[in-house]
LOZA-24777 format. One line per 8 residues: for each residue x, y, z of N, C-alpha, C. Coordinates in pm, 1 decimal. Example, Ala and Ser with C-alpha at 12.3 -4.5 7.8 and 13.67 -1.06 7.14 Angstrom:
LOZA-24777
1319.0,-569.0,780.0,1230.0,-450.0,780.0,1320.0,-330.0,780.0  1285.0,-225.0,708.0,1367.0,-106.0,714.0,1290.0,3.0,787.0 $
end
This chain:
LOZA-24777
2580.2,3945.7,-672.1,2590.2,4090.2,-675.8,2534.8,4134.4,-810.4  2465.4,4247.4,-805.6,2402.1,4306.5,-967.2,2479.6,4339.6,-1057.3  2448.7,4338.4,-1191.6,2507.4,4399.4,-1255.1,2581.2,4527.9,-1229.9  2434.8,4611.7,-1158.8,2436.9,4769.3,-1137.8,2567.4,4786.5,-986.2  2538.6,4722.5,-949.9,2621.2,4717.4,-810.2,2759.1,4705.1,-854.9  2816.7,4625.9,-964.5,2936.5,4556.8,-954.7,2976.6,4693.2,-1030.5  2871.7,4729.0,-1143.1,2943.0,4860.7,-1246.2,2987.1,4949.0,-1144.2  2893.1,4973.9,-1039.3,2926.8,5104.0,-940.8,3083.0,5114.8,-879.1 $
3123.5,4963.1,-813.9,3202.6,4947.2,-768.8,3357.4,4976.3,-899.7  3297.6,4886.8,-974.5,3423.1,4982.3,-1079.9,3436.4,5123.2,-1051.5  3340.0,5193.2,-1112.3,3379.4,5307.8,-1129.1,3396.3,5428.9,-995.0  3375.0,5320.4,-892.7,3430.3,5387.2,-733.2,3622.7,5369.4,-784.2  3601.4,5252.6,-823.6,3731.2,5240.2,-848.7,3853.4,5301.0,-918.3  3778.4,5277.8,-1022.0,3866.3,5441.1,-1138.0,3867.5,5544.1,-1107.8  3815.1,5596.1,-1004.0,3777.4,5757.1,-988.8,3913.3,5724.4,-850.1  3943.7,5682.6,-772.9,3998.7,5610.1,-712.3,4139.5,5658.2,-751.7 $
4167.0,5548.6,-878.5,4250.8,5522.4,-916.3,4310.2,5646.4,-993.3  4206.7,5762.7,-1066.7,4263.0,5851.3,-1158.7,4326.6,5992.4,-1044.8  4229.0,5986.3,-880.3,4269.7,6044.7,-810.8,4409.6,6067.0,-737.8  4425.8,5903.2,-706.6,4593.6,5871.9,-653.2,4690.1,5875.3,-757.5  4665.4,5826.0,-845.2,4781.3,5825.6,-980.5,4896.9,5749.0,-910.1  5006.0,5824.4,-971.8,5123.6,5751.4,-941.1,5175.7,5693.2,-819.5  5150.0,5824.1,-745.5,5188.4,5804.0,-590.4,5154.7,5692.8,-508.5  5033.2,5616.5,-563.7,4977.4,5543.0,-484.4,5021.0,5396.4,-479.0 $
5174.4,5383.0,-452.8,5237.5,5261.6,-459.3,5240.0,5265.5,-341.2  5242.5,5326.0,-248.5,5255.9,5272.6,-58.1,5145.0,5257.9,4.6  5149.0,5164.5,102.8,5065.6,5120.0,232.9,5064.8,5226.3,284.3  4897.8,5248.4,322.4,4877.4,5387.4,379.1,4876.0,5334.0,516.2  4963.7,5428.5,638.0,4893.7,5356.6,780.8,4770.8,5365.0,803.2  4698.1,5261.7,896.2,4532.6,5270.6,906.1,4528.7,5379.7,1056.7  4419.5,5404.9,991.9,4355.1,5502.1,1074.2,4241.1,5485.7,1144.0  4180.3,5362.8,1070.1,4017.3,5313.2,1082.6,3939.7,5285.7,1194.7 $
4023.7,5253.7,1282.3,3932.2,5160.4,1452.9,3988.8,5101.6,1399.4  3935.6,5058.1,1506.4,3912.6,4878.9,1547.7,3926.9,4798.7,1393.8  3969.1,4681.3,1416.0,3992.8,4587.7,1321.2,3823.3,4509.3,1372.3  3748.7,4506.4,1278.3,3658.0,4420.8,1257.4,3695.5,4256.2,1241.7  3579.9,4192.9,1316.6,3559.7,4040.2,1338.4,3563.6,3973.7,1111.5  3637.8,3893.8,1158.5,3668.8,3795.7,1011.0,3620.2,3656.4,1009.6  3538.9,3610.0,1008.4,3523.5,3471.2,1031.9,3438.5,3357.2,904.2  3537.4,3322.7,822.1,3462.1,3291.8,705.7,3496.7,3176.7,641.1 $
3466.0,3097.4,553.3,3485.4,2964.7,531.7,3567.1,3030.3,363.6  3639.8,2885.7,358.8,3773.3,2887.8,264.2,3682.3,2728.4,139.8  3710.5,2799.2,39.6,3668.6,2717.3,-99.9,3639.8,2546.5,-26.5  3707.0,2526.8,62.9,3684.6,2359.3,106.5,3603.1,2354.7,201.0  3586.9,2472.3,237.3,3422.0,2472.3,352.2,3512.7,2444.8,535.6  3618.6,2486.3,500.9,3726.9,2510.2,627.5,3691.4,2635.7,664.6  3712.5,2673.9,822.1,3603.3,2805.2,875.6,3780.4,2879.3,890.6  3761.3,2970.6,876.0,3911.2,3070.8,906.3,3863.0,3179.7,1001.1 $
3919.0,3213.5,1114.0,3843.3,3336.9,1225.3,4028.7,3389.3,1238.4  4031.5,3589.2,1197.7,4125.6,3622.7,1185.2,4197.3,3618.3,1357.7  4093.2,3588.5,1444.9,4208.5,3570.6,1546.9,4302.7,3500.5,1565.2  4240.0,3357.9,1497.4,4341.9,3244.0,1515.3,4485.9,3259.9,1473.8  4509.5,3350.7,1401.1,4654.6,3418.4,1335.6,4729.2,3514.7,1399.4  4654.5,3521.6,1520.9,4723.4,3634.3,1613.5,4830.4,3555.7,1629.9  4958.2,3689.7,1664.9,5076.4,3636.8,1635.2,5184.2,3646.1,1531.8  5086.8,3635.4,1396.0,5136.8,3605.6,1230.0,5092.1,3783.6,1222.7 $
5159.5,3828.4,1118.1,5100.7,3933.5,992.4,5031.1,3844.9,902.9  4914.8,3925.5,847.2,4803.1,3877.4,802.3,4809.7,3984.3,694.2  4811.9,3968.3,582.5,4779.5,4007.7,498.4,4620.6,3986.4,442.5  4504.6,4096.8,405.7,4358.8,4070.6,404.7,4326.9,4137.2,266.7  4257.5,4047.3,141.7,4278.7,4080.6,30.5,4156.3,4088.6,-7.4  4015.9,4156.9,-45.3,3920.2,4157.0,-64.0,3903.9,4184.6,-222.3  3829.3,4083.3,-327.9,3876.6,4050.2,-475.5,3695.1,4023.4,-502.4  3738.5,3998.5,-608.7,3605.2,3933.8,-718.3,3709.4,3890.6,-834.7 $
3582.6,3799.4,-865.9,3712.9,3786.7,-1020.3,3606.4,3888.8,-1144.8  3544.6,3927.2,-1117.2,3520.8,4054.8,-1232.4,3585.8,4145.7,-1198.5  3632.7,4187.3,-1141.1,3727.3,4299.5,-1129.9,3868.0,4281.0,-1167.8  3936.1,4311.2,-1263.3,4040.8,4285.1,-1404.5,4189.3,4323.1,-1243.8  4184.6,4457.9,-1208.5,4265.2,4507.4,-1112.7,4306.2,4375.2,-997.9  4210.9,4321.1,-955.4,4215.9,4191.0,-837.9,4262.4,4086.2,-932.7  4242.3,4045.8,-1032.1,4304.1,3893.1,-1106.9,4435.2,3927.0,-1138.3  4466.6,4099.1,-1147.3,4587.5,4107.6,-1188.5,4732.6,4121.1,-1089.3 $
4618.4,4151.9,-989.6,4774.1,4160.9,-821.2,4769.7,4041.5,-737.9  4666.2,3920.5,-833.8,4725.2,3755.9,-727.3,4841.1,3753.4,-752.1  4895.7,3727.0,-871.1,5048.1,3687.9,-903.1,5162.6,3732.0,-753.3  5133.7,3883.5,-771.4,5241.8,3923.2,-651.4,5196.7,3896.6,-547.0  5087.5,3901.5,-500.5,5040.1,3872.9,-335.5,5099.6,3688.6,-339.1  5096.4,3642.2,-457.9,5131.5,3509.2,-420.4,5279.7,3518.7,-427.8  5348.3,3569.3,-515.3,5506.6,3582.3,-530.3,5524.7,3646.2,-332.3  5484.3,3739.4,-308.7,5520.9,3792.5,-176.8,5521.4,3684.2,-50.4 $
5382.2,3593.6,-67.3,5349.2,3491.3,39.0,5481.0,3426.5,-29.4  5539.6,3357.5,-129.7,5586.0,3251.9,-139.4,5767.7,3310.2,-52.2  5785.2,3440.4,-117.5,5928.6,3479.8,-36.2,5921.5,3535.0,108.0  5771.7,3465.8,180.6,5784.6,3484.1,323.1,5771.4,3319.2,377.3  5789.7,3253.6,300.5,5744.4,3144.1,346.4,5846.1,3087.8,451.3  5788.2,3049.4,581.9,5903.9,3051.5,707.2,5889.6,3121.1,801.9  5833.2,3245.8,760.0,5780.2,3384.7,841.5,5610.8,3379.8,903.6  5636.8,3448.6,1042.6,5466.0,3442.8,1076.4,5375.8,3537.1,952.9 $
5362.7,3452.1,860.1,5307.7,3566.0,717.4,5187.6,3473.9,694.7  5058.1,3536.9,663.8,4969.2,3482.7,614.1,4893.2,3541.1,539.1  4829.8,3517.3,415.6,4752.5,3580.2,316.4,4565.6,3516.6,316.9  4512.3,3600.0,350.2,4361.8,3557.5,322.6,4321.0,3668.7,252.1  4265.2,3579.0,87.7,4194.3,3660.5,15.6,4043.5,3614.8,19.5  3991.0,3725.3,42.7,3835.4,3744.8,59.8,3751.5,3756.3,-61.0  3681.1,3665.3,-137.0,3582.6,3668.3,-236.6,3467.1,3780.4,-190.0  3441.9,3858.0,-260.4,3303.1,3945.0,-191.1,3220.1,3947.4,-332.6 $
3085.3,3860.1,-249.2,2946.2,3863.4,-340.2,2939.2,3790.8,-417.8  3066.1,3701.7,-486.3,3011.7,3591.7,-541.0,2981.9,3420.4,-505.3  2928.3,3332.3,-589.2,2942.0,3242.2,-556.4,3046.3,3128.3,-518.5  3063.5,3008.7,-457.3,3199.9,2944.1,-423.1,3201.5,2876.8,-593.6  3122.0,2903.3,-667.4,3155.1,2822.5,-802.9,3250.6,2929.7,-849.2  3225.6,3011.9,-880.8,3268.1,3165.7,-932.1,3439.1,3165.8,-869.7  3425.8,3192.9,-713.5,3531.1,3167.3,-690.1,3679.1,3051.1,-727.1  3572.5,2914.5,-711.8,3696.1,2808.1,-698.8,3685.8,2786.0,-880.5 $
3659.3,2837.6,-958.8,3678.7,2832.0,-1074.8,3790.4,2930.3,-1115.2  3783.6,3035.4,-1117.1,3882.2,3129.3,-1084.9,4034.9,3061.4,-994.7  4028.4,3014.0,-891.2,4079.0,2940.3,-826.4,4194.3,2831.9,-910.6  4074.3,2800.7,-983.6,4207.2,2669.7,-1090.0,4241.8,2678.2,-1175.0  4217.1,2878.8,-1178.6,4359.1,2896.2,-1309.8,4458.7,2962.0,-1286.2  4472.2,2997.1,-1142.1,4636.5,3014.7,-1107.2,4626.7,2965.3,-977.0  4825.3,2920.2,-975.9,4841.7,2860.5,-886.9,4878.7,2967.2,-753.9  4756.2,2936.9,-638.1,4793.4,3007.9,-526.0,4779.9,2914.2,-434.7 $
4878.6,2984.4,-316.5,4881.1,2904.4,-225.1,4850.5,2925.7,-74.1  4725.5,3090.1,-153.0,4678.6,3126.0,7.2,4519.3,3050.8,19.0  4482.9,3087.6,94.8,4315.5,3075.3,148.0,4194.9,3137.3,82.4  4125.4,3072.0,41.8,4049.0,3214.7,-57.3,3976.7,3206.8,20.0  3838.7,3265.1,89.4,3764.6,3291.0,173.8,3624.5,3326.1,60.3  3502.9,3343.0,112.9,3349.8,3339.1,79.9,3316.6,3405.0,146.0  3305.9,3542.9,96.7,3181.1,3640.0,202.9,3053.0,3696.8,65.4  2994.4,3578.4,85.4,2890.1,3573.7,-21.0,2834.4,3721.8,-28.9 $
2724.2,3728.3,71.5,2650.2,3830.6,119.4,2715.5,3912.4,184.4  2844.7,3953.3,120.4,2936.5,4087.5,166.7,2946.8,4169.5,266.1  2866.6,4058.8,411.2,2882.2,4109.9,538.2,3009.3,4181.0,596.4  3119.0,4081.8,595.3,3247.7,4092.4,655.8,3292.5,4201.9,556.6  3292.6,4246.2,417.0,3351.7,4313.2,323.8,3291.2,4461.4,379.1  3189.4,4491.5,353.7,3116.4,4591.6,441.9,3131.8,4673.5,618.0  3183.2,4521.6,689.5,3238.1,4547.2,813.7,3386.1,4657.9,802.8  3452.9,4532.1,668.6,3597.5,4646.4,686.1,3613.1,4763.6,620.7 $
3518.4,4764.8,555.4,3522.5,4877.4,431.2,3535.9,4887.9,293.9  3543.8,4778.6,257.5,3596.6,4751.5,150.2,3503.8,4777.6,51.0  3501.6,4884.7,-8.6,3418.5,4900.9,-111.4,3395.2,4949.4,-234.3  3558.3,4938.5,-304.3,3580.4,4970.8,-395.5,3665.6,4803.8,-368.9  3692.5,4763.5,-484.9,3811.0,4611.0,-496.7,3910.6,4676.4,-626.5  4064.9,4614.0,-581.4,4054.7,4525.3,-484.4,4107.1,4620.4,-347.9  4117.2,4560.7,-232.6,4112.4,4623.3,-113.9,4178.0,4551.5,-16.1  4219.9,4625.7,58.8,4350.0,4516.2,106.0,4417.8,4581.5,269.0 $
4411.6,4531.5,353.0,4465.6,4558.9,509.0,4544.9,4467.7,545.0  4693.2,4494.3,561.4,4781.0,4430.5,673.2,4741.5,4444.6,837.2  4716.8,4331.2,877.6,4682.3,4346.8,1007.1,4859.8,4255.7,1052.0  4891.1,4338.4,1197.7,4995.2,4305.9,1252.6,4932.1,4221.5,1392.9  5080.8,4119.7,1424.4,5087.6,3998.1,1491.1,5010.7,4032.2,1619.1  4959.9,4163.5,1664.9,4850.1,4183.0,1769.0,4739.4,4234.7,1734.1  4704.1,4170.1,1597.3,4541.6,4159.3,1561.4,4455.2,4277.1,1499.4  4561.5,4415.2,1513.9,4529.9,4518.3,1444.5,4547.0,4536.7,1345.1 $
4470.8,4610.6,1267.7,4495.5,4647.0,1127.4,4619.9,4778.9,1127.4  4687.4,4723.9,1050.3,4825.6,4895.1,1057.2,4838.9,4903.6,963.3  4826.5,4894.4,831.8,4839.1,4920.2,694.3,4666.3,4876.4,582.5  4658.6,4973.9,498.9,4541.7,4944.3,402.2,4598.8,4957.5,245.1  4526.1,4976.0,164.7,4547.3,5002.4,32.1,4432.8,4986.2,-39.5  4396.9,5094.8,-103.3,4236.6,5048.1,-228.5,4302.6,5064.6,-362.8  4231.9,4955.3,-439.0,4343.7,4941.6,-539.2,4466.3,4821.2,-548.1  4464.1,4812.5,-690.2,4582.4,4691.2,-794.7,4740.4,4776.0,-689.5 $
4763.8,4680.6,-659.1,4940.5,4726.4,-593.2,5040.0,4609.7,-617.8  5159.1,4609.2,-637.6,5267.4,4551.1,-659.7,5303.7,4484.5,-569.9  5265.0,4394.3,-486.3,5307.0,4345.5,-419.4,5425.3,4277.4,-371.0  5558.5,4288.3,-479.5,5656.7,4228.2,-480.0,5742.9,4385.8,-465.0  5704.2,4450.3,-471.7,5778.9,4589.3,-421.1,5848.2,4640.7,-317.7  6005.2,4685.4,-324.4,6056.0,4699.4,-207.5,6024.3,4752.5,-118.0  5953.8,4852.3,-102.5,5875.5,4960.2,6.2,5810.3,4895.0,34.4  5693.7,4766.6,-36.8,5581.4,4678.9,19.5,5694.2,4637.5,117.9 $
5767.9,4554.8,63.5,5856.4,4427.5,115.2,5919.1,4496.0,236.8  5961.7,4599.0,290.0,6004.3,4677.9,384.8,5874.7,4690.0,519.2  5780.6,4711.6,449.7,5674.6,4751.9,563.0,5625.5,4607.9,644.2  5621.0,4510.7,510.9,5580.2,4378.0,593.3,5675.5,4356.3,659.9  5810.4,4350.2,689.5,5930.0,4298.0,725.9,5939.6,4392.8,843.6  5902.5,4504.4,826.5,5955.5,4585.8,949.8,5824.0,4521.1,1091.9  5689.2,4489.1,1047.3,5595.0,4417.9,1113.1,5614.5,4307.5,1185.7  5702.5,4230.1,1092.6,5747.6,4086.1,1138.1,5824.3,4077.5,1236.0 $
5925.6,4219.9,1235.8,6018.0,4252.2,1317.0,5952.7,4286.5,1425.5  5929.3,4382.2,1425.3,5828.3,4366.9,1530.3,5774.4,4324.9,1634.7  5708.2,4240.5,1567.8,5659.7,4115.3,1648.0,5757.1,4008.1,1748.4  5863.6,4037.6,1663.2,5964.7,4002.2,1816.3,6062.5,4053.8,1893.1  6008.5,4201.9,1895.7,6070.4,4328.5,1964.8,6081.8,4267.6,2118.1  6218.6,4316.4,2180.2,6212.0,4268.5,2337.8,6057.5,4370.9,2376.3  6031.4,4295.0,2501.9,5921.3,4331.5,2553.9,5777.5,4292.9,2517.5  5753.0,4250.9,2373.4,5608.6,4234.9,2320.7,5583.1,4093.9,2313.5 $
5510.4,4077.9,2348.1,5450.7,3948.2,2350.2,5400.7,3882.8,2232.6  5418.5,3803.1,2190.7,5358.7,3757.6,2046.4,5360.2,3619.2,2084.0  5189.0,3594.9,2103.3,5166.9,3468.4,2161.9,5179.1,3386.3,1967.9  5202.2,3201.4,1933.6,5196.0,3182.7,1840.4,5050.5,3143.9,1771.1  5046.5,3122.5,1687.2,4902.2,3117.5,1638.1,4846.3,2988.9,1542.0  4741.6,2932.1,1532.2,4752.9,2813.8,1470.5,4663.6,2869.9,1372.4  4540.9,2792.4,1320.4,4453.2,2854.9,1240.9,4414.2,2721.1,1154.5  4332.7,2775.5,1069.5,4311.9,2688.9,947.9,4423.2,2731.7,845.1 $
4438.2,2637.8,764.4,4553.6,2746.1,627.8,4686.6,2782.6,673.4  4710.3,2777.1,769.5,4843.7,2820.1,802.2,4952.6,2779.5,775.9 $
end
């Protein structure tokens, strides 16, 4: 990705960010369509396709590591995966535009324990929208996207922690079907 490209995306970002201000600690519901096709290989060259998680909440994290905002909300997206652990919960964070060096270097200086994903040529990032980082869609256990967020968020936050939980619930409401799901990473 260019120099010029990556500056842009910052400052999509700050303008973003100086717009929402405070308020912007909640998951907005999505509004978007359709949940776009995900199908992308993970730092070990393992292929991940977001259907295979049908079933699970999916948490979808679209990062760079130049972007200061994305290195700074792994901690909680990983604190959050780790106090769902047990739960149909899954975290795929999406690299957009850089290389797998870039990435898995980044990679081995904190300890996570989700999937990092490679969308080099920022196909899939573009599909969902993502175009300010970092950027981020809960998709629920029937494959839709129902929550977004643009922008650094707290992920260990009770209102977060409420919305994923009420999803999970959900998912095993009498009547709904929630076939289980295997995947890569899971």
């Amino acid at each position: 990705m260019s120099l010029m490209k990556r500056m842009a995306i910052v400052l999509v970002w700050f303008a973003l960010l100086a717009v929402h201000g405070a308020q912007a600690q909640a998951l907005r519901p999505w509004t978007g369509g359709a949940t776009p096709a995900l199908m992308l290989t993970d730092l070990d060259g393992r292929m991940h396709r977001l259907e295979a998680y049908r079933g699970k909440v999916v948490l979808v994290n679209f990062w760079a590591t130049w972007c200061a905002p994305c290195r700074e909300e792994m901690p909680s997206i990983e604190q959050l995966r780790r106090s769902l652990e047990g739960e149909p919960f899954v975290v795929l964070a999406v690299n957009v535009g850089e290389s797998a060096r870039a990435a898995h270097a980044f990679a081995e200086t904190m300890p996570l324990g989700f999937a990092m994903l490679l969308d080099a040529d920022t196909s899939v990032s573009r599909a969902w929208g993502a175009r300010a980082l970092p950027a981020t869609y809960i998709v629920g256990a029937d494959g839709r996207i129902r929550y977004s967020y643009l922008g650094a968020l707290d992920w260990t936050s009770a209102a977060v922690r409420r919305t994923i939980e009420a999803l999970l619930s959900a998912r095993e409401a009498p009547g709904q079907r929630a076939r289980g799901a295997g995947g890569a990473g899971s």
